[in-house]
N, C-alpha and C positions, 0 to 999 in steps of 0.2 A: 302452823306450829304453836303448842301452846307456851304460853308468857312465862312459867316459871322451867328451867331445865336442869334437875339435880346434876352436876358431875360428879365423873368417876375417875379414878386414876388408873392407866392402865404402866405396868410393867413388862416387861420383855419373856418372853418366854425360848427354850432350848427347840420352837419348832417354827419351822418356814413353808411358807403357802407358794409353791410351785405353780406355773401359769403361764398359756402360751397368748400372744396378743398380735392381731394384727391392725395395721391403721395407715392410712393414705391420707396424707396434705391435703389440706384444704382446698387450693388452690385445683386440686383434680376436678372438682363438682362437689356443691353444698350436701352436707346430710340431712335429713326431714326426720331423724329418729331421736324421739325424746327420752334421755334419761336420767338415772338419779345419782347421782354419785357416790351418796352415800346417806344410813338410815334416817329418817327426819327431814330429810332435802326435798324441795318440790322439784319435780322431774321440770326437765328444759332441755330445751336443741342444743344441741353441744358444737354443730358445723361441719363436722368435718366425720370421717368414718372408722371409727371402732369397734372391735369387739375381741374379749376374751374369756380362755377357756380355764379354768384353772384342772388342774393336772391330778395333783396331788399335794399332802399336807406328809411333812417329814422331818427327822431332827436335823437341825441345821446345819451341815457342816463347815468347815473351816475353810472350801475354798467355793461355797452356795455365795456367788453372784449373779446378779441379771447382766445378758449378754445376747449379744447378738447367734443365732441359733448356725453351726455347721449345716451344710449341706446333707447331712446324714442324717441331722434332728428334723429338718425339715418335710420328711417324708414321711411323720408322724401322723395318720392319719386323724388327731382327737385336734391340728390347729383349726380355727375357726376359716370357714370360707366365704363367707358373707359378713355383712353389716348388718343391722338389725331394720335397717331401710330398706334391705334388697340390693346394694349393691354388693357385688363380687370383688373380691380382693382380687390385683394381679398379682404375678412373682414379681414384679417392681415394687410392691410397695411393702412396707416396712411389716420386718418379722422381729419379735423381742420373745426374749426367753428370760422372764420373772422373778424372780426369787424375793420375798420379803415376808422379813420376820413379824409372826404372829405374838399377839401383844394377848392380856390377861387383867382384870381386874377384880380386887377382893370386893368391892360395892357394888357389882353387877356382874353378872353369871355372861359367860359367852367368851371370845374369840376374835379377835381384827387386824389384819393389817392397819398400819397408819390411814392409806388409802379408803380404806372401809369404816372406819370408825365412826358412830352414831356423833349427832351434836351433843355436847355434853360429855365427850372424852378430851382427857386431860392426861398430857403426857412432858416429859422429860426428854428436852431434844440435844443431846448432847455435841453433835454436830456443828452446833452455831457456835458453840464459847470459840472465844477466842476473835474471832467474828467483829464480835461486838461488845469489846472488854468492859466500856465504862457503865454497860447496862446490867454484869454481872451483881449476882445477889451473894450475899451470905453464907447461904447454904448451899453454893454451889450449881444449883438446879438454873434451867431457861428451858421456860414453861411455857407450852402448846397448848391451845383450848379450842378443839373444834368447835365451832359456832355452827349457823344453821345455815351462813351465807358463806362459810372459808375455814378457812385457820388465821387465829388471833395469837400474834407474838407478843403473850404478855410482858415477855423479858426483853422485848425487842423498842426499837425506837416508835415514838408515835407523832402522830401529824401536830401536836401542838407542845407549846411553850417547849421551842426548841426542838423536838424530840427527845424530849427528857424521858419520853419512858412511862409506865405507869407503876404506882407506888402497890406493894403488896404484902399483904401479911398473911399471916393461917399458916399451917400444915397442908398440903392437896391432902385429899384434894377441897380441905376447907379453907377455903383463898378466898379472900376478899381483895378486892383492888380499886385504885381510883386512878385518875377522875372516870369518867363513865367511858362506856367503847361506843365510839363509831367507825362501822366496818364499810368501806369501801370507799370510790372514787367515779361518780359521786354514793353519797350513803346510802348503804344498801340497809344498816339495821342499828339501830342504838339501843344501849341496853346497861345493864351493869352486873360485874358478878362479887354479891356478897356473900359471905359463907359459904362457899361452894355452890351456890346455884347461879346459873344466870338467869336473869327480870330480861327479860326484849320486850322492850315498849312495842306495844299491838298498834295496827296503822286501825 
């Protein structure tokens, strides 16, 4: 990955990435198929066996949730029937029916699910307020920054002095924050993001 990663803000847009997905517990037999979760990410064994088809891209409607698929959807010949290791799905094992809205940013041309989104997307999770009222900001916002190893809950609690949280200024997506991030348990990347870029200190 290289050291500096501009972010972008993405917004919500009126359209939903449809998608069928199958995937079997772990506990069936280990997966051997590496992959990437999303753009910027070093591929890795993930364990266990997935794979999905996406359908189609459509305006979203008012009752588009993900769901478990009727017996009538299931006969759709486009779900996937393999793993990308060669194992076969059974009808035991789990069938999901997708729906998630596709996101937009004015700083970078293109399209994402949450799920999909490059490192260096930055987004407004509305979801948590509430959550975790004493980390609310200001302005309202609790602010997501995919990193290159997860998602970073800027607005959320953090491993030190307390969980206090880390302090932040700017407009997104030109955010600065402190103290500096270290992402995982144990650390997987330490970095920091000022004016909108994130610095990841290179091993």
């Amino acid at each position: 990955m290289p050291s500096r990663i501009p972010c972008f803000w993405l917004e919500p847009t009126d359209q939903a990435e449809i998608s069928f997905r199958r995937y079997a517990d772990q506990i069936k037999s280990a997966c051997s198929a590496q992959r990437v979760p999303w753009e910027g990410h070093p591929p890795s064994v993930w364990g266990y066996h997935t794979e999905r088809v996406v359908i189609e891209q459509r305006v979203r409607g008012v009752n588009d949730a993900s769901h478990h698929p009727t017996n009538e959807e299931k006969v759709d010949a486009r779900w996937p029937s393999t793993c990308a290791c060669g194992y076969a799905f059974e009808p035991s094992d789990h069938w999901q029916v997708n729906s998630f809205t596709l996101y937009e940013s004015k700083q970078r041309p293109g399209r994402w699910t949450l799920h999909d989104a490059p490192a260096g997307a930055m987004w407004d999770a509305p979801w948590f307020k509430g959550h975790d009222g004493k980390h609310a900001r200001p302005d309202g916002l609790y602010i997501i920054v995919r990193l290159p190893e997860g998602d970073w809950l800027v607005d959320g609690p953090s491993s030190n002095a307390q969980g206090a949280g880390w302090q932040r200024t700017g407009t997104p997506p030109f955010i600065s924050a402190t103290p500096s991030i270290g992402f995982g348990k144990p650390q997987r990347l330490h970095g920091w993001l000022r004016n909108g870029v994130l610095e990841i200190d290179m091993p």
